[in-house]
C-alpha positions as CSV (number, residue, x, y, z in Angstrom):
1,X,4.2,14.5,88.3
2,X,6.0,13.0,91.1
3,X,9.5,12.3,91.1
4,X,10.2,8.2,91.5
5,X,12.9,8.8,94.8
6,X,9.6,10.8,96.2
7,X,7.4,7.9,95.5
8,X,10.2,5.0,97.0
9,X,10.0,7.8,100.0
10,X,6.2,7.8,100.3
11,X,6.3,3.7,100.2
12,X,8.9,3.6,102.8
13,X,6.8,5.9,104.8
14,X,3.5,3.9,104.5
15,X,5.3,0.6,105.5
16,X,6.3,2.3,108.6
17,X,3.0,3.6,109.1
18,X,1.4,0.0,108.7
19,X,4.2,-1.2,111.0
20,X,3.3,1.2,114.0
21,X,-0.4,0.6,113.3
22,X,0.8,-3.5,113.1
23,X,2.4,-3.3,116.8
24,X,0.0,-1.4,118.6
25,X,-2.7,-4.7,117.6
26,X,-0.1,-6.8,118.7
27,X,1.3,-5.1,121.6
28,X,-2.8,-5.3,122.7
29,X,-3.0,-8.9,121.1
30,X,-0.2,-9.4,123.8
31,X,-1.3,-8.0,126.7
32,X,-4.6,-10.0,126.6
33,X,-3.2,-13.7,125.6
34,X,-0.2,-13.1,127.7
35,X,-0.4,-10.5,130.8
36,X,-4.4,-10.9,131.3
37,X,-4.2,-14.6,130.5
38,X,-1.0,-15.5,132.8
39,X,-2.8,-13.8,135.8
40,X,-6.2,-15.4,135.4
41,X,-4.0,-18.8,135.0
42,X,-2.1,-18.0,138.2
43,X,-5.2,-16.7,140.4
44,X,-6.9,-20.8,139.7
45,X,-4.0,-21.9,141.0
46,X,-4.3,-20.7,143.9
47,X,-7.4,-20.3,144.5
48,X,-7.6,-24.4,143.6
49,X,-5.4,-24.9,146.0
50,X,-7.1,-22.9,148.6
51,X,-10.2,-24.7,147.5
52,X,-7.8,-27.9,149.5
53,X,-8.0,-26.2,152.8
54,X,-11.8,-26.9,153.0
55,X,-12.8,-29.9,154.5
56,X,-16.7,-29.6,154.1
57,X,-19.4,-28.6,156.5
58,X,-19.7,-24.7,158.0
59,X,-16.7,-22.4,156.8
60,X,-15.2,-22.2,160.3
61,X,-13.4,-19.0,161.2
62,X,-9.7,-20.8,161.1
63,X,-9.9,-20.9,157.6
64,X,-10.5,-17.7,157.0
65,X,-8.0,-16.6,158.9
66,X,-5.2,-18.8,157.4
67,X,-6.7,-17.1,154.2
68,X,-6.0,-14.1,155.7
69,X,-2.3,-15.3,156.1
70,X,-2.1,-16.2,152.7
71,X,-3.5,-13.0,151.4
72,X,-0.4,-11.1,153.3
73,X,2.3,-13.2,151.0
74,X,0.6,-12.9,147.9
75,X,1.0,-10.7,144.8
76,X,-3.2,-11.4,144.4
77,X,-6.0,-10.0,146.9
78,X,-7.5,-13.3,148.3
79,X,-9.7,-14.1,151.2
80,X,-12.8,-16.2,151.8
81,X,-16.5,-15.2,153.2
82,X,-19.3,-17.5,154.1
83,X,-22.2,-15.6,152.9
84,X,-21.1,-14.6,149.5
85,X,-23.3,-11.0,150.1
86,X,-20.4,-10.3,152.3
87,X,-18.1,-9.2,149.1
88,X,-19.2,-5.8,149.4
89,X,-18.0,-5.6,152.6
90,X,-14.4,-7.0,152.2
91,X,-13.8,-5.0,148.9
92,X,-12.4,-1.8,148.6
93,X,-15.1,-0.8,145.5
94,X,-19.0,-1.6,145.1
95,X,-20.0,-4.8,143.7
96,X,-23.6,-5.6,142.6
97,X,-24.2,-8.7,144.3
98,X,-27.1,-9.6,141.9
99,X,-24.7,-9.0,138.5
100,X,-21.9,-10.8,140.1
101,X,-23.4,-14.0,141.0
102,X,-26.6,-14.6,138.9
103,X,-28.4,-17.4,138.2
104,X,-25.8,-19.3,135.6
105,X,-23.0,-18.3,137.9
106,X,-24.6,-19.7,140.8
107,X,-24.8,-23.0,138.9
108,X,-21.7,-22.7,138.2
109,X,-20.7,-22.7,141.7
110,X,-23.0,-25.1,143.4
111,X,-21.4,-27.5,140.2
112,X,-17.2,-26.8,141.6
113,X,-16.4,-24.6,139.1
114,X,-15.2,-20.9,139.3
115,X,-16.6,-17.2,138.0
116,X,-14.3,-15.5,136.3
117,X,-14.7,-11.4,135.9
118,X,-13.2,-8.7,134.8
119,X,-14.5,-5.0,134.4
120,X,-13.1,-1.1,135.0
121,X,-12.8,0.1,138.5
122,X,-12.8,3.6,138.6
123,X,-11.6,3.7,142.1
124,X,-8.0,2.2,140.9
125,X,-8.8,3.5,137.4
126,X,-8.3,0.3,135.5
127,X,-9.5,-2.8,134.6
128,X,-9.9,-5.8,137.6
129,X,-9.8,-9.3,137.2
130,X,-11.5,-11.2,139.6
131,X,-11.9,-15.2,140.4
132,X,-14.6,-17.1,142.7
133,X,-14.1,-20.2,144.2
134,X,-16.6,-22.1,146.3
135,X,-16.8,-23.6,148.9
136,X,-19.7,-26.6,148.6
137,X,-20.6,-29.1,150.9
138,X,-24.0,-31.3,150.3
139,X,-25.2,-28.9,147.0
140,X,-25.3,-26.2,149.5
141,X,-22.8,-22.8,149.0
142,X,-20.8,-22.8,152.6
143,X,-18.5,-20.4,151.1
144,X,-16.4,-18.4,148.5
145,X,-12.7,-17.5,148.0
146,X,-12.5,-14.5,146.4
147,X,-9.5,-13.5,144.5
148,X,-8.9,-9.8,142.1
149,X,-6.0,-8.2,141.2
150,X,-6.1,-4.8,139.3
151,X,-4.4,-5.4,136.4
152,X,-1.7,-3.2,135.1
153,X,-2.1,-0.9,132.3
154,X,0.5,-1.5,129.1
155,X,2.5,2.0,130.0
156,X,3.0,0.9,133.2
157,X,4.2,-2.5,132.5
158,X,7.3,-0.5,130.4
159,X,7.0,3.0,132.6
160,X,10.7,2.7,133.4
161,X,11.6,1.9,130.2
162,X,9.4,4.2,128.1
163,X,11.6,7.3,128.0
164,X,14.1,4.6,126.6
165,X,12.0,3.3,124.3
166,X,10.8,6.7,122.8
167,X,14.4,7.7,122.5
168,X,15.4,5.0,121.2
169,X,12.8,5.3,118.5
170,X,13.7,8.8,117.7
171,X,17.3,8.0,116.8
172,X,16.0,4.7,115.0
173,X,13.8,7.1,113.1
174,X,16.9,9.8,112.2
175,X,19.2,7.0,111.2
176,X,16.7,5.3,108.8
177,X,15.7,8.4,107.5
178,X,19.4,9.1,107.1
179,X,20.1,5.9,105.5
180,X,17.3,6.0,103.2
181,X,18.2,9.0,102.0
182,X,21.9,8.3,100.9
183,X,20.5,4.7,99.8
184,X,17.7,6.5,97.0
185,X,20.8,9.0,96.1
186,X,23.3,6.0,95.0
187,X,20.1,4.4,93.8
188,X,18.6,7.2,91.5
189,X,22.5,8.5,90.7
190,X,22.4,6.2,87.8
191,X,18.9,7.3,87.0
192,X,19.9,10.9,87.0
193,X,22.9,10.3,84.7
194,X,20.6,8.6,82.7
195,X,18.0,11.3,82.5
196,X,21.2,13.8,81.6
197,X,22.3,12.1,79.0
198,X,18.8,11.4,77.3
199,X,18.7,15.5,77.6
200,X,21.6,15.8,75.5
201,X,21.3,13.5,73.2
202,X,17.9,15.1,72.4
203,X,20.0,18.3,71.9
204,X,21.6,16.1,69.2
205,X,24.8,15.1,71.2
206,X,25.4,11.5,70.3
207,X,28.8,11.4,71.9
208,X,27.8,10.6,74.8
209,X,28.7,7.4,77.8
210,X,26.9,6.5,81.0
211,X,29.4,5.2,83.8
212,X,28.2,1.7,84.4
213,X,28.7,0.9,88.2
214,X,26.8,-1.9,88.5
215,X,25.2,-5.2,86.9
216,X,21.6,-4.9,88.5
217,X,18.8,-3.9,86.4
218,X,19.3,0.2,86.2
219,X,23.0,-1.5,85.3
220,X,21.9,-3.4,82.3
221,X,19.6,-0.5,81.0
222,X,23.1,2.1,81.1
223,X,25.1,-0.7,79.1
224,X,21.9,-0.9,76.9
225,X,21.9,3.4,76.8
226,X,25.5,3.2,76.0
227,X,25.0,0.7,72.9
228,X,22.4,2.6,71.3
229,X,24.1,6.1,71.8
230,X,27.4,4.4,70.2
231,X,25.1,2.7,67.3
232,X,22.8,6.1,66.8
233,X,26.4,8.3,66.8
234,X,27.6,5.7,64.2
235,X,24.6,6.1,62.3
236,X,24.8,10.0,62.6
237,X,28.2,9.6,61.4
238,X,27.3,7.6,58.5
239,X,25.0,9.7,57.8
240,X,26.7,12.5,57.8
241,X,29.6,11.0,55.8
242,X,26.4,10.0,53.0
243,X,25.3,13.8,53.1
244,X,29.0,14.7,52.0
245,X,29.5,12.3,49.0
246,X,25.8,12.7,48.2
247,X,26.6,16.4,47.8
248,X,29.6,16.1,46.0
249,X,28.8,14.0,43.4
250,X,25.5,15.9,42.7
251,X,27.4,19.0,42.8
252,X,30.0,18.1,40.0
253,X,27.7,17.1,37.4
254,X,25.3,19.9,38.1
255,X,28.0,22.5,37.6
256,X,29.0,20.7,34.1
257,X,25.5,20.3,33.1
258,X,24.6,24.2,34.5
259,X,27.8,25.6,33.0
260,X,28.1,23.7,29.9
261,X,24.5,24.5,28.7
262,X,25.1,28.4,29.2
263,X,28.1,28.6,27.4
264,X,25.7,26.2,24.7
265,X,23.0,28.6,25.0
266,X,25.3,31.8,24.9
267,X,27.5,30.7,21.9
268,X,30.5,30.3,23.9
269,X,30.7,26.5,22.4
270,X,31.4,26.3,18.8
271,X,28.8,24.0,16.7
272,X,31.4,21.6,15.8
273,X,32.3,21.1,19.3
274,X,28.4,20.9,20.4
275,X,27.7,17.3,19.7
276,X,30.7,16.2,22.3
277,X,29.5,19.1,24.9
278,X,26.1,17.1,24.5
279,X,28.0,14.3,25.0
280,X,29.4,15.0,27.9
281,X,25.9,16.3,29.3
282,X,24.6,13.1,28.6
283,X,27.1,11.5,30.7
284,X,26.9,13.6,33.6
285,X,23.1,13.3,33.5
286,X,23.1,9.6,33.2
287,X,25.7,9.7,37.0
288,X,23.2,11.6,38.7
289,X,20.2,9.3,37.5
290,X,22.2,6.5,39.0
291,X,23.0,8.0,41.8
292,X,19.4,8.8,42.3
293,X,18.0,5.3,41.6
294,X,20.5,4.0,44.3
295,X,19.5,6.5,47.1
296,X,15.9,5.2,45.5
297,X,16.5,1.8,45.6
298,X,18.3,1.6,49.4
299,X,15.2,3.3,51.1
300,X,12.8,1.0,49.3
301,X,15.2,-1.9,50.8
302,X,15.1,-0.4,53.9
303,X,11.6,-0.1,54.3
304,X,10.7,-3.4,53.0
305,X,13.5,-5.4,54.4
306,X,11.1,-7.5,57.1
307,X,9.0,-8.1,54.1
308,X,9.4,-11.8,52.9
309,X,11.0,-12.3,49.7
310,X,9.0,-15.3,47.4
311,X,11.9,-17.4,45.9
312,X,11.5,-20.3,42.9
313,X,13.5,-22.0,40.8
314,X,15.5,-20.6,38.3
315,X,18.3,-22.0,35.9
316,X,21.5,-20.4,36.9
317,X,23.1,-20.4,33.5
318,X,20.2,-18.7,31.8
319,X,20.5,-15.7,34.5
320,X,24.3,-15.8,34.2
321,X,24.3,-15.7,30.5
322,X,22.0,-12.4,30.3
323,X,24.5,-11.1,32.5
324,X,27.6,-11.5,30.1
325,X,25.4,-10.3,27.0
326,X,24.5,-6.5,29.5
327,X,27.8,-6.2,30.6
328,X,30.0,-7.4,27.5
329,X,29.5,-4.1,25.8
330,X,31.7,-2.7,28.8
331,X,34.1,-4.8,29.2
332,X,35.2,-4.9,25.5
333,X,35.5,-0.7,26.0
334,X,38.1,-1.3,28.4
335,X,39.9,-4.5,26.4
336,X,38.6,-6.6,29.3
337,X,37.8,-10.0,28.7
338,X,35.2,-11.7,30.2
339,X,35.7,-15.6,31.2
340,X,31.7,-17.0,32.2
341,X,32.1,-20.4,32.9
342,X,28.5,-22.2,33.9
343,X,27.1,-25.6,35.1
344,X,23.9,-25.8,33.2
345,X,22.2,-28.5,36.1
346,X,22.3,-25.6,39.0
347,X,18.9,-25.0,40.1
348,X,18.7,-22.2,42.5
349,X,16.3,-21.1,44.7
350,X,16.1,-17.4,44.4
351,X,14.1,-14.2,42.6
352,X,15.8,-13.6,39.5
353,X,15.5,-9.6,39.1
354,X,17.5,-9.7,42.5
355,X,19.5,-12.5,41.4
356,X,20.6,-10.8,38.2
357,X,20.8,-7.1,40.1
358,X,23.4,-8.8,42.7
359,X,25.6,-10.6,39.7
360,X,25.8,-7.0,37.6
361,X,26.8,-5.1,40.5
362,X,29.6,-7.8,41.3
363,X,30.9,-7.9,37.6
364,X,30.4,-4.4,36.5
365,X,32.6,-3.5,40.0
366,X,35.0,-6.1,38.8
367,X,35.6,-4.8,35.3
368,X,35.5,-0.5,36.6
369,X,38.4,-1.4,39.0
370,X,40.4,-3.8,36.5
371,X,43.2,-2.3,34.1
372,X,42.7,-2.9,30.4
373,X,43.6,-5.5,29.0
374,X,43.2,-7.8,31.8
375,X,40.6,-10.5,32.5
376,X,37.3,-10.6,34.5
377,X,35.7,-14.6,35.3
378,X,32.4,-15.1,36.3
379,X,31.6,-18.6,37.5
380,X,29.4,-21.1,38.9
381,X,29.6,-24.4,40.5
382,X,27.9,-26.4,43.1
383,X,29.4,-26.1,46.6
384,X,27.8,-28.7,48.8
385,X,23.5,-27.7,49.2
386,X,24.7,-24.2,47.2
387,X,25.5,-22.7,43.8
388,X,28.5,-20.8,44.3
389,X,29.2,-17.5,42.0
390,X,32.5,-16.8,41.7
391,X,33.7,-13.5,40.2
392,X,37.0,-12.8,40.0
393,X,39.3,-9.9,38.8
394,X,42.9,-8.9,38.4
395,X,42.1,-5.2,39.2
396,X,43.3,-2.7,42.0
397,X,42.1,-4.7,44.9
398,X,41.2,-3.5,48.4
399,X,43.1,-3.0,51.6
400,X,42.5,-5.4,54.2
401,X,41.5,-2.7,56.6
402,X,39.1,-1.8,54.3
403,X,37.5,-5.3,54.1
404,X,35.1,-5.5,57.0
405,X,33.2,-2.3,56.2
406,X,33.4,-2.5,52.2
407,X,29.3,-3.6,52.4
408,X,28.3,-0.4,54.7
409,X,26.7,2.0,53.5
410,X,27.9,5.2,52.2
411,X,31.5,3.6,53.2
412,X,34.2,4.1,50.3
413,X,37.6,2.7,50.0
414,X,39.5,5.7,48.8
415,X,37.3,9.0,49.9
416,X,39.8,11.1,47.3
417,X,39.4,9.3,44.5
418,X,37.8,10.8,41.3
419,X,34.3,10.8,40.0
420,X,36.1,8.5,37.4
421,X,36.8,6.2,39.3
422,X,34.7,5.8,42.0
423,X,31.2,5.4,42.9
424,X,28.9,6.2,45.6
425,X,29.8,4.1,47.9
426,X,26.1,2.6,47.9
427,X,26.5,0.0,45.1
428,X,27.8,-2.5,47.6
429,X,25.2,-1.7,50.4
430,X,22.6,-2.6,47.9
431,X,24.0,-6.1,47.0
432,X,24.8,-6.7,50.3
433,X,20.9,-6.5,51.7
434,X,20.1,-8.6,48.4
435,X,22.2,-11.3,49.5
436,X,20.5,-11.6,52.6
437,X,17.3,-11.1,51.1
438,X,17.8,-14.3,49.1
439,X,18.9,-16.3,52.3
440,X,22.5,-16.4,50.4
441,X,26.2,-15.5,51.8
442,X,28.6,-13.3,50.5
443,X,32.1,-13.6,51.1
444,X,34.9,-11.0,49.7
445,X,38.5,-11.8,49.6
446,X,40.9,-9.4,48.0
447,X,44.8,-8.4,48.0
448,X,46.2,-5.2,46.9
449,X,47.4,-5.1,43.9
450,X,46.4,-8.6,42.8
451,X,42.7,-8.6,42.8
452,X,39.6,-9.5,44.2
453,X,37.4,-12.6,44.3
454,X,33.9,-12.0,45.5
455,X,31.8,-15.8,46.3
456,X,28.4,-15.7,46.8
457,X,26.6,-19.3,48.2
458,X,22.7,-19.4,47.0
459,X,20.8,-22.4,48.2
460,X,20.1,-24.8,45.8
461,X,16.9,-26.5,45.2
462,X,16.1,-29.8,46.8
463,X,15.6,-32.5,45.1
């Protein structure tokens, strides 16, 4: 496969080629409209006004010789004959009377007008143009001027100038070659920096930056490189940072649940302790089926996310309502009280299973990060074409350089925090993609140590 700088060279090459091949047609072109032309033009001028010098009758021998005269001043060969078989004779080459002057050009003649001729004459090897005027009195031939000129060839019209011109040429040649050559390097250095960096980042670097040293085309495409090395190292990262937590809070339960049930099996656990080792089996299991659904439930998302959701109405109290009946049980565990305050007129427009998903997440987060005793409120009012969902707690709150990335995935506030009291970091991911899902906006507002109030906008239906 060739290399693209060797096909740019090749073009270049060709257009040269076709430029050479170009100039040699029109230096020829040229030389027949112009040179050939220009000479022909200037031999009936004279020869016209030669044609002046006649005053009819016999071709008398003092015309000749001021012809004669003429000829001895003049760049042209011209004199003038009265039997027009005499050309042989005044020439300095053969000429076939009969293939000279044949029938046509002998009307031609006896009508005023001239022959025009030209042919190769190997005796000056080149090409002659020659001219015949008559001389006619009473439709009879008296007479002919006869003018030639051997006409130059093209390396002789620039003979003195040739070794010029092919020098010249050969430098031009070394200095575009020269030129080209550092012109395809700057051009395919950005190429080449490219094609070093795609190598490594199929190695699996992701770190990596093109120098951007210009706004052209191969320009754009290293800005372009650079933001989709930056987002696939982000991503790496992420995932990466997913792979960790992943690990660790499989690893935890599996150890209790492993470790546990020998000692269970083995006897190490006395039967009256057995029912809370079970227990706290149960509980372990129950995290990593969670987990488990989530990792489930965020590549199903992510695989169906251009899919378009169907949305219909649904009452927004009834949905709300369910909610506070699931999640009651919890709260009251942790002496939380639970404040869900309702307009029964919202319509939404939404899917309910994903409606209800989005409003447990929000409330069961709420009342895991609020201190007993203290109060969670779920609510719902109409905010312009919207249903607005407020949930509010008086719980730990979140840092505010926390708060742009609290909806990525994998991304958790406090990475030392306990399996107590922390999740995955996915449960927020999830609701996030739901939320746009449902052509809804989420908006998170929180303060450290004084809680956090989540809103969530979901279009109403029109009347």
């Amino acid at each position: 496969m060739k290399k693209l700088s060797t096909r740019i060279w090749l073009l270049i090459v060709t257009f040269i080629a076709l430029t050479v091949i170009f100039m040699y047609f029109l230096t020829e072109f040229l030389y027949l409209q112009l040179y050939v032309q220009d000479a022909e033009s200037s031999m009936e001028e004279i020869g016209t006004k030669l044609q002046t010098m006649y005053k009819g009758g016999r071709v008398d021998d003092q015309l000749i010789l001021d012809i004669e005269t003429y000829n001895n001043y003049s760049n042209f060969n011209v004199f003038a004959v009265r039997n027009p078989r005499e050309l042989s004779a005044c020439v300095p080459f053969d000429i076939d009377y009969d293939t000279l002057i044949g029938v046509d050009e002998r009307q031609k003649l006896l009508a005023g007008e001239y022959v025009s001729s030209m042919g190769y004459e190997p005796r000056f090897e080149r090409q002659v143009i020659s001219v015949m005027f008559p001389l006619v009195d009473q439709n009879r031939l008296e007479g002919i001027i006869y003018i030639y000129f051997p006409l130059a060839k093209i390396s002789e019209l620039t003979n003195k100038e040739v070794l010029i011109l092919f020098f010249s040429a050969f430098l031009f040649a070394l200095v575009a070659a020269f030129l080209v050559s550092k012109g395809l390097r700057h051009i395919m250095r950005p190429l080449r920096d490219l094609q070093q960096a795609v190598d490594k980042m199929s190695a699996g670097d992701y770190n990596i930056h093109v120098p951007v040293s210009s706004m052209d085309e191969i320009g754009k495409l290293s800005q372009a490189f650079n933001e989709m090395a930056a987002a696939i190292h982000k991503e790496d990262e992420a995932q990466k940072t997913f792979l960790a937590t992943v690990s660790h809070e499989l690893r935890t339960p599996i150890s209790y649940v492993k470790g546990y049930s020998e000692a269970i099996q083995s006897g190490m656990i006395k039967k009256e302790e057995q029912d809370e080792t079970i227990g706290l089996l149960v509980r372990e299991a129950n995290r990593m089926e969670r987990l488990t659904n989530e990792l489930l439930q965020l590549a199903r998302m992510t695989n169906e996310q251009e899919e378009e959701i169907t949305v219909y109405p649904i009452p927004l109290a009834e949905t709300l309502r369910e909610v506070e009946q699931l999640l009651q049980p919890v709260a009251t565990r942790k002496a939380i009280t639970l404040e869900v305050t309702v307009d029964d007129t919202l319509i939404v427009m939404a899917d309910e299973e994903k409606l209800k998903q989005i409003t447990i997440n929000l409330v069961e987060n709420a009342v895991n990060y609020s201190s007993e005793g203290s109060r969670v409120v779920l609510r719902a009012q109409q905010q312009g074409r919207f249903a607005r969902i407020i949930i509010q707690d008086q719980g730990i709150g979140i840092p505010a350089e926390d708060l742009p990335h609290i909806t990525e995935r994998f991304y958790r506030v406090n990475k030392a925090r306990s399996r107590s009291d922390g999740g995955s970091g996915l449960g927020l991911s999830i609701v996030d993609q739901l939320v746009k899902q449902l052509h809804a906006t989420m908006t998170i507002n929180s303060e450290v140590g004084k809680g956090t109030t989540i809103l969530v906008d979901i279009p109403l239906m029109e009347e």
